[in-house]
C-alpha positions in Angstrom: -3.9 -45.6 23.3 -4.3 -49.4 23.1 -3.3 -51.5 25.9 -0.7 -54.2 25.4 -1.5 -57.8 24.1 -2.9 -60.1 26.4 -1.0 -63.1 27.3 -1.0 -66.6 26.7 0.3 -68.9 28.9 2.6 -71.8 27.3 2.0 -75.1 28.4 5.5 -76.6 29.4 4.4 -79.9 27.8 5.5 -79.3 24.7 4.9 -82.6 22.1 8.0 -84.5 20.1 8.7 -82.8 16.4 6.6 -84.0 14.1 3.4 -85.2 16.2 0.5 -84.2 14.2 -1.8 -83.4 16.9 -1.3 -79.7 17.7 -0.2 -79.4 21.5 -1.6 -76.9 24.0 1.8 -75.2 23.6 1.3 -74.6 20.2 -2.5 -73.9 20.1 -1.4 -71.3 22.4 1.1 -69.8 20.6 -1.2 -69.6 17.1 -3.9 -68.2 19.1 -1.0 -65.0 20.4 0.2 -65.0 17.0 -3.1 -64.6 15.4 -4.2 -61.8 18.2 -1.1 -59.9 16.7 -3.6 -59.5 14.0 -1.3 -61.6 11.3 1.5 -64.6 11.1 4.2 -62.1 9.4 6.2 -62.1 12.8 9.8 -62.8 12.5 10.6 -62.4 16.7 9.0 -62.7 19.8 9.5 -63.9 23.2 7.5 -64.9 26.0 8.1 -65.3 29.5 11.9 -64.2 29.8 13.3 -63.0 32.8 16.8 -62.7 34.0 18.5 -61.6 37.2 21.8 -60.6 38.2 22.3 -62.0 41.9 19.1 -61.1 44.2 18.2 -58.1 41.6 15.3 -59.5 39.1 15.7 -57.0 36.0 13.4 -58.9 33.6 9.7 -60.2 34.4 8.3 -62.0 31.8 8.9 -60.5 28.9 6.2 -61.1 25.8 7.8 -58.9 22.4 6.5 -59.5 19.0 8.3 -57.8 16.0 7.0 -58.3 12.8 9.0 -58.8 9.2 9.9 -54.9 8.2 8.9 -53.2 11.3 11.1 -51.1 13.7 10.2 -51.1 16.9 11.5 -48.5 19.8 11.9 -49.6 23.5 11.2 -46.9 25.8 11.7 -47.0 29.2 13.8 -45.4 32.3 17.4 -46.3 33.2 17.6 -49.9 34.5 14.2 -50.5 33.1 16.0 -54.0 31.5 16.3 -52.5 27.7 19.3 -53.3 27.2 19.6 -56.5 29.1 16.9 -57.4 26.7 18.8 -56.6 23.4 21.5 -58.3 25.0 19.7 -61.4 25.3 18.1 -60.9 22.4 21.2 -61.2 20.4 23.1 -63.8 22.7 25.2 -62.3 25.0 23.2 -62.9 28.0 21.4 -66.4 28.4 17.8 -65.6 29.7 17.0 -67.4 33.1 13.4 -68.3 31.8 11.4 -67.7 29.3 11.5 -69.2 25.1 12.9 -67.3 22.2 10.9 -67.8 18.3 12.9 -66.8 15.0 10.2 -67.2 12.1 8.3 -69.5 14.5 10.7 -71.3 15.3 12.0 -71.3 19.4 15.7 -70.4 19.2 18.2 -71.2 22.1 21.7 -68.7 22.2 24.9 -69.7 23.6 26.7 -67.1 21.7 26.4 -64.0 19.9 27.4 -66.2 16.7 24.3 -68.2 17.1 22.0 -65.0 17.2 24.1 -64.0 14.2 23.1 -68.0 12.5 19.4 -66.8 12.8 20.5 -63.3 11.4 20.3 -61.4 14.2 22.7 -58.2 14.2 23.5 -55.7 16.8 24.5 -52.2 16.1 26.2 -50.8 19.6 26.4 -47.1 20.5 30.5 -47.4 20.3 29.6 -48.9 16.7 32.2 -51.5 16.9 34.0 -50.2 13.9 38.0 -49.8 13.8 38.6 -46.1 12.8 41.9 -46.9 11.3 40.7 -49.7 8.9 39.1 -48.8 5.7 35.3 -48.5 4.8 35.4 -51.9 2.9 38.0 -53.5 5.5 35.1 -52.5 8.2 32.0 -54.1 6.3 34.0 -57.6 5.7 36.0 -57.1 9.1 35.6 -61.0 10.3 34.0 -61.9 7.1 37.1 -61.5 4.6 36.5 -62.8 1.3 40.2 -64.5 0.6 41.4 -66.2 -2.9 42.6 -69.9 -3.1 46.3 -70.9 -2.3 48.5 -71.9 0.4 48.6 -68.0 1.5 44.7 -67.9 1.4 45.6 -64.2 -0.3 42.9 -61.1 0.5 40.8 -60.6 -2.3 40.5 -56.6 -1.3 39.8 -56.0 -5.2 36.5 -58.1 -5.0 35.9 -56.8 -1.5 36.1 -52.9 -2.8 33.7 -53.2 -5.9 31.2 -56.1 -3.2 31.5 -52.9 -0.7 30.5 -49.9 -3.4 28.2 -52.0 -4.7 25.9 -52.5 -1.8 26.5 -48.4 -0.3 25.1 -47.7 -3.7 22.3 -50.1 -3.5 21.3 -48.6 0.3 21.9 -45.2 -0.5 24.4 -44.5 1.7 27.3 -41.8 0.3 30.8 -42.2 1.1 33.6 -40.5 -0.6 35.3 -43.7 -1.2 35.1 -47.1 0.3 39.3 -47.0 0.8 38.4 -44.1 3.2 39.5 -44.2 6.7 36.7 -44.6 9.6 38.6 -42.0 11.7 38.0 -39.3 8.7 34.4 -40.1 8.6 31.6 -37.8 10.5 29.5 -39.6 12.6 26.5 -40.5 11.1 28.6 -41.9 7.9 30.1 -43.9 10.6 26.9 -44.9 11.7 25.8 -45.2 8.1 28.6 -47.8 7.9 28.6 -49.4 10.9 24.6 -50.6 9.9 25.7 -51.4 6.5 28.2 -53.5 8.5 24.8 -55.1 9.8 22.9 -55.7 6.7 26.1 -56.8 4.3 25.5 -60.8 5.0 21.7 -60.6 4.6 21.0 -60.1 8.7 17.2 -60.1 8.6 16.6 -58.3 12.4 19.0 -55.6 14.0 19.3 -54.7 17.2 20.2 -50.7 17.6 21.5 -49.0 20.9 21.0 -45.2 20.7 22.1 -44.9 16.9 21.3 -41.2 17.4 23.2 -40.3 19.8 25.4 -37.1 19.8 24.8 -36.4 16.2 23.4 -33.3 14.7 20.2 -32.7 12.5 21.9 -33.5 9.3 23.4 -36.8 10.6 20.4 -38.0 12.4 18.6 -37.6 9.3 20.9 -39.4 6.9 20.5 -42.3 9.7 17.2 -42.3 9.9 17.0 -41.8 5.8 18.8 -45.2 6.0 17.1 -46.9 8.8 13.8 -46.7 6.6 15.1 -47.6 3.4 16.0 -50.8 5.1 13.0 -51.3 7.1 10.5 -51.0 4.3 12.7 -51.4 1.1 14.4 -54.5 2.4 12.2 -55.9 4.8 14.7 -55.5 7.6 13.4 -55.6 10.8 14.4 -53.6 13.9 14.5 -53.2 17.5 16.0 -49.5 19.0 16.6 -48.1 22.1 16.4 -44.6 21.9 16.4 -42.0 25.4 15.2 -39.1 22.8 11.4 -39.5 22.2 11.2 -37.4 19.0 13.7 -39.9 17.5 11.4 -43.1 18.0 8.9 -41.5 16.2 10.7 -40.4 13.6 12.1 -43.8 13.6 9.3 -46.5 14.8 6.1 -47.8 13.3 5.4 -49.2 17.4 6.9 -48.5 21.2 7.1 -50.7 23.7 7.2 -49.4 27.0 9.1 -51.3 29.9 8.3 -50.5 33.6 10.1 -52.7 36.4 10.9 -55.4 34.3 7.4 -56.0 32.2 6.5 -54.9 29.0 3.4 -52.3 30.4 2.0 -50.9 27.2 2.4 -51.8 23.3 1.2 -48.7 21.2 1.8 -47.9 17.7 3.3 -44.6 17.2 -0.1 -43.0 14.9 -2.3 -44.0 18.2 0.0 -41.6 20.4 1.6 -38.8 20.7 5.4 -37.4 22.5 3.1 -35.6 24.9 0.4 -38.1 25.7 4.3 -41.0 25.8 6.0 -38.1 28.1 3.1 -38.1 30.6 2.9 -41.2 31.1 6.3 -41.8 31.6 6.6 -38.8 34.1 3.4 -40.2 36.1 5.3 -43.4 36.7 8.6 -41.6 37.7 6.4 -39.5 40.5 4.4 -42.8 41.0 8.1 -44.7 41.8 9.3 -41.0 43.9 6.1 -42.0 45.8 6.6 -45.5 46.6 10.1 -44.8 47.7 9.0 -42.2 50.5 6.6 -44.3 51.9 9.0 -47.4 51.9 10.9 -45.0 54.3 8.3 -44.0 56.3 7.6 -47.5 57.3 
């Protein structure tokens, strides 16, 4: 297994635009990006931490995710995954630490800034409305209206825009005037990261898009997620509890231990027995720790 990327340190004296002398800052961030082994990276971080209160949950997180890559986050409960996706995508405001869309640092205020840089998130409650349509769930928010005083729906544009692209990403539904609620659950998911993709979002973020589904639903999920990934170039972040899923799913885990990125591996240099070890070692290592705290 290969140990994580070594970090550079950013220089906080970061030059005006347009300076054509290449700061410390920068040089720094070239040299990571080159030790990534190429410049097609379309995220990463480095440095962020956050805190709720006196509890630290992130501690300097360094990510990098590269254009078409899905990459799985792996770690126990309260590890900071999903504080991290929700940073990530603009619902939390990290306390430290710079953000880099396409090389370029990013500050969010909102989840509709994330969105601007074509970020996406994909929540295990899917954030669909079962009693609205396919087509009424894939332009919820996004309605495509005709000209006038009324600002009429233009449903007719927004069915044949909505079969158009499940066709294009392989993903069967009986009809896009179906209801959500009718739907099984990985057609649900199915839709929900159509949803994602429909306006061009270029990352997704995906919180257990596996869970509670059965082998034939995983798959058409998983089908989908890859057809995205390296058809369209989409690239991915998941959080997955289920190991066998990231590596059906992942080209490279990240694992997260008390806040810190510990180990970056891509998923052919590992296996779920050498991942499961390791991640049982540092649960007995943490069981450990705790006893003697209470000894002393």
């Amino acid at each position: 297994m290969n140990d994580a990327q070594p970090e550079v340190a950013a220089d906080p004296g970061d030059g005006p635009p347009g300076n054509a002398a290449v700061s410390e800052t920068d040089a720094g961030r070239v040299a990571r990006l080159d030790s990534l082994g190429d410049r097609d990276v379309i995220l990463h971080t480095e440095g962020i931490t956050k805190g709720f209160g006196a509890l630290l949950v992130l501690r300097g997180i360094d990510i990098h995710l590269r254009r078409g890559e899905v990459l799985g986050l792996v770690g126990d409960n309260g590890c900071g995954k999903s504080t991290l996706v929700k940073i990530l995508c603009g619902f939390h405001r990290q306390d430290e630490g710079e953000i880099f869309v396409e090389g370029e640092q990013v500050a969010f205020h909102s989840v509709k800034d994330a969105r601007q840089h074509g970020i996406e998130t994909v929540y295990q409650d899917l954030a669909l409305i079962p009693a609205l349509s396919v087509y009424q769930n894939l332009f919820l928010n996004r309605e495509i209206t005709r000209f006038g005083p009324l600002r009429w729906l233009s449903n007719k544009k927004m069915r044949q825009m909505a079969r158009q692209y499940l066709d294009d990403i392989k993903v069967q539904v009986s009809s896009v005037d179906a209801l959500v609620e009718s739907m099984s659950g990985g057609q649900r998911q199915a839709v929900a990261l159509a949803r994602a993709t429909v306006q061009e979002s270029k990352i997704l973020l995906l919180d257990e898009p596996l869970a509670a589904m059965g082998a034939k639903e995983s798959a058409l999920v998983i089908d989908l997620v890859k057809d995205l990934s390296h058809n369209r170039g989409v690239s991915m972040i998941i959080i997955d509890h289920n190991y066998q899923h990231l590596f059906e799913l992942c080209d490279r885990l990240n694992v997260l231990q008390e806040g810190r990125i510990s180990l970056d591996l891509r998923v052919e240099d590992t296996t779920m027995e050498e991942l499961t070890a390791l991640m049982v070692a540092e649960y007995r290592r943490r069981i450990m720790l705790g006893h003697q705290e209470l000894r002393v």
